[in-house]
C-alpha positions in Angstrom: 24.5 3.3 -8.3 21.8 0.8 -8.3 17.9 1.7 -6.9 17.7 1.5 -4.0 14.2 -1.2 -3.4 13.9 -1.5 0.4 16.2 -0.1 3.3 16.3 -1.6 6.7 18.1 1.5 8.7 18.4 0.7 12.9 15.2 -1.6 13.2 14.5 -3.3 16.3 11.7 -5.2 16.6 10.6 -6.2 20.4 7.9 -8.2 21.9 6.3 -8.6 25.3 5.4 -6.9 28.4 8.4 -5.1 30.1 9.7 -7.5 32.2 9.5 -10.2 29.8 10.5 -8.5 26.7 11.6 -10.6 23.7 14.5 -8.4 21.2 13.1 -10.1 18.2 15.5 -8.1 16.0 18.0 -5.6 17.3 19.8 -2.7 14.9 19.3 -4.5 11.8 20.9 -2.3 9.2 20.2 -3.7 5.4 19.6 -2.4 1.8 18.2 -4.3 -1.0 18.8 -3.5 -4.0 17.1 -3.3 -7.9 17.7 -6.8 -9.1 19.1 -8.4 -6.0 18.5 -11.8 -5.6 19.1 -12.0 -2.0 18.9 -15.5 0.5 17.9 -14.7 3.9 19.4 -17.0 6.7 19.4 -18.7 10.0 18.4 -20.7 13.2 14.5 -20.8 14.3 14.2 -17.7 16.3 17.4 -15.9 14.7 15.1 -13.1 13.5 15.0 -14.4 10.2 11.5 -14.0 9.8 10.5 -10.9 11.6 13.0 -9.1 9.1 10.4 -10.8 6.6 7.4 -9.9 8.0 8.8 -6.0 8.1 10.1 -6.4 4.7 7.1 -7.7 3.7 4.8 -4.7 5.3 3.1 -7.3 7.5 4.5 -5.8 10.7 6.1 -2.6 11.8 9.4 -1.9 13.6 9.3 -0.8 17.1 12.2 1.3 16.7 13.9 2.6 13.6 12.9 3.5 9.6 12.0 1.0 6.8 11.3 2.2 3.5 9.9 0.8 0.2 10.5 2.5 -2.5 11.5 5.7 -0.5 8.1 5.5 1.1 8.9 5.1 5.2 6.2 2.9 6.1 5.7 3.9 9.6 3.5 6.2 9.2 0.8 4.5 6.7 -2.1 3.4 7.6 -3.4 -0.2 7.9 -5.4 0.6 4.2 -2.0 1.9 2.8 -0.3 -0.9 3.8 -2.4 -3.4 2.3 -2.0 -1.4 -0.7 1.2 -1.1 -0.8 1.5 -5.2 -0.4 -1.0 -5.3 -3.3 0.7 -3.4 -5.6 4.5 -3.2 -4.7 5.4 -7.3 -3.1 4.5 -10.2 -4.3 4.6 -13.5 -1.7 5.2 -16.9 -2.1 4.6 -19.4 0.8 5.8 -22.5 2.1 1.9 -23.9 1.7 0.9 -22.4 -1.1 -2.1 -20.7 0.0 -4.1 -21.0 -2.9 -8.2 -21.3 -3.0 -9.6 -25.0 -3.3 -12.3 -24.0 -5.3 -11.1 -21.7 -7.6 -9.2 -22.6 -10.7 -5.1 -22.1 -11.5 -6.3 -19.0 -13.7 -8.7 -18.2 -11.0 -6.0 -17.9 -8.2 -3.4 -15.7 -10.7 -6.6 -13.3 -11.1 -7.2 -12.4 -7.3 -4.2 -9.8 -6.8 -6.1 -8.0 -9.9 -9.1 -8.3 -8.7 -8.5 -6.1 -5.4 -6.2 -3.8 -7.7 -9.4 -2.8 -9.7 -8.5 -4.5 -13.0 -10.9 -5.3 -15.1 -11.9 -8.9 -16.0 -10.5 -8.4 -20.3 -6.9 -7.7 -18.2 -7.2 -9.8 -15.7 -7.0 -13.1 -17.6 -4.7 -11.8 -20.0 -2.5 -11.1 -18.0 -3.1 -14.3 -15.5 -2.6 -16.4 -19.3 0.6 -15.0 -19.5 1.9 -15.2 -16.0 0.7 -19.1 -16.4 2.6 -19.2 -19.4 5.6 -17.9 -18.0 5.8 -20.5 -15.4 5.5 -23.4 -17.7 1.5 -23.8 -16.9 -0.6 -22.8 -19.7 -2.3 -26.2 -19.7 -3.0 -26.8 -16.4 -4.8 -23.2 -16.0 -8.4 -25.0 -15.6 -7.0 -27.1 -13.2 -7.8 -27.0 -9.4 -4.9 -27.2 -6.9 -6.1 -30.8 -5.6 -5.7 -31.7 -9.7 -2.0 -30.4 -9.5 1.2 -31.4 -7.9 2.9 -29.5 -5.4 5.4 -28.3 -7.8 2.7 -27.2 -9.9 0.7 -25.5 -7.2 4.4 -23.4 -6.2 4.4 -22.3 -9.4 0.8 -21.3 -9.6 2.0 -19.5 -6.7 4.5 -17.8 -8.3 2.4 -16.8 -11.3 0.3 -14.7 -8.5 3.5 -13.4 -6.5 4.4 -11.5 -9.6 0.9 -10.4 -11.4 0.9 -7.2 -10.4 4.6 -6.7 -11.2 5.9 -6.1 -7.7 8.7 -4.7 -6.8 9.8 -7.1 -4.8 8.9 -11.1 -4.7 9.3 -12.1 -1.4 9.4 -16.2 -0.7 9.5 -17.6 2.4 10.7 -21.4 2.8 9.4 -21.5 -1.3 10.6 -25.3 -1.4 10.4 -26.4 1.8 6.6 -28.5 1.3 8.5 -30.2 -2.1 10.7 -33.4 -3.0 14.1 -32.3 -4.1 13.7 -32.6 -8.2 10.7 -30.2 -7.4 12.9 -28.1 -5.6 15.1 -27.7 -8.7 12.8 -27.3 -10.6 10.9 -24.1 -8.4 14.6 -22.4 -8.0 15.3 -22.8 -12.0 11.9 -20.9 -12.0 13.5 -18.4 -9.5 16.7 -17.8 -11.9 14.6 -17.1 -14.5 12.6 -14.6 -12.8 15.9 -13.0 -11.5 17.3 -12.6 -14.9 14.1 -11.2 -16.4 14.7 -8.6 -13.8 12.7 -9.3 -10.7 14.2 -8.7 -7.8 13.6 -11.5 -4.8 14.5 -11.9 -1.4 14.2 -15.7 -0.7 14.0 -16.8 3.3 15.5 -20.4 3.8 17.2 -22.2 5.9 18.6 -24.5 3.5 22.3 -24.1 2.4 21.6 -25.7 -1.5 18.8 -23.0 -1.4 20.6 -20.1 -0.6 23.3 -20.9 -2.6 21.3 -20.1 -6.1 20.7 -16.8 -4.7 23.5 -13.7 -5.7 23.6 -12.7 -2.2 23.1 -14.3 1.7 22.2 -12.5 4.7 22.7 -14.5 7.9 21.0 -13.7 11.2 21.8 -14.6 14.6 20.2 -13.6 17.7 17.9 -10.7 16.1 21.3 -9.5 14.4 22.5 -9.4 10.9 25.6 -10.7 11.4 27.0 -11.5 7.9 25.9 -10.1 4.2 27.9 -11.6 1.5 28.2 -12.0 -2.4 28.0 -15.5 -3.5 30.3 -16.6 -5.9 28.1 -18.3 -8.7 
């Protein structure tokens, strides 16, 4: 039986005052899997994202238990959290989020930087993400001296610095041209088959259909999970 990476078991997620209350996400049962390359689907306001941003340890279920790695994360602090987003997920953005200022290298470092790695490490270890990404010779470059393709994949090389054990992307492609987009999903096979496992949000059909599995949510409900047939 494969590991078992993150478990969704009855998570609701609600939002308001009372009388006004907002079921964001309503018995969302879900398991991901060691090398799962899972798409996650549906309409603006399906609960798509919220199932992210729990997945993600950005926000916490009202109701219900979600574990990484076996750890429930209910009961962690706001310091354990961020540590446990430092060290276990790597995230990839639809803007890429990286520092103006601060070379490609530069941006790869950071995740190190808060995990107490020194600086010998750090850039050996930013090199080689670079490299693995297809941007060893743009790693002196700035982001406003790269492309947007380029700046994803800078991206990327930071998602998965710290080895995570889980690279979550939300709407990865969704800022690029559609030869770009090929290009960043290509990436995201490779990563997939070197054995990092990714849950991708989109809302896309090409998109999703590079990933292994799709998850489709309607209405705050998971309402299909299938294997794609690739």
């Amino acid at each position: 039986m494969p590991e078992i990476v993150a478990s969704l078991e009855k998570i609701y997620k609600t939002y308001g005052k009372e009388d006004l209350k907002v079921k964001a996400l309503d018995n969302v049962n879900l398991e991901i899997y060691k090398g799962d390359y899972l798409a996650v689907m549906g309409a603006s306001g399906s609960g798509k994202s919220t199932a992210m941003n729990i997945i993600g340890c950005l926000d916490r279920p009202t109701q219900g238990v979600y574990k990484l790695n076996n750890t429930p994360i209910e009961n962690l602090s706001d310091d354990e959290l961020a540590e446990m987003r430092n060290q276990k997920l790597g995230f990839v953005f639809q803007q890429f989020h990286l520092l103006a200022d601060a070379t490609a290298l530069e941006n790869v470092m950071l995740p190190m930087i808060y995990a107490g790695i020194d600086l010998e490490q750090r850039e050996k270890r930013a090199k080689n993400a670079l490299k693995k990404v297809g941007l060893s010779e743009r790693m002196h470059n700035r982001p406003n001296q790269l492309s947007g393709g380029q700046q994803q994949r800078v991206a990327i090389a930071r998602a998965i610095i710290n080895n995570p054990s889980l690279l979550l992307a939300d709407e990865p492609t969704g800022a690029l041209d559609s030869k770009t987009t090929e290009d960043v999903l290509d990436l995201f096979d490779k990563l997939h088959a070197s054995g990092i496992t990714i849950v991708l949000v989109t809302h896309e059909d090409e998109v999703a259909n590079r990933a292994k599995k799709i998850a489709k949510f309607k209405d705050g409900k998971l309402v299909e999970l299938k294997v794609n047939k690739i």
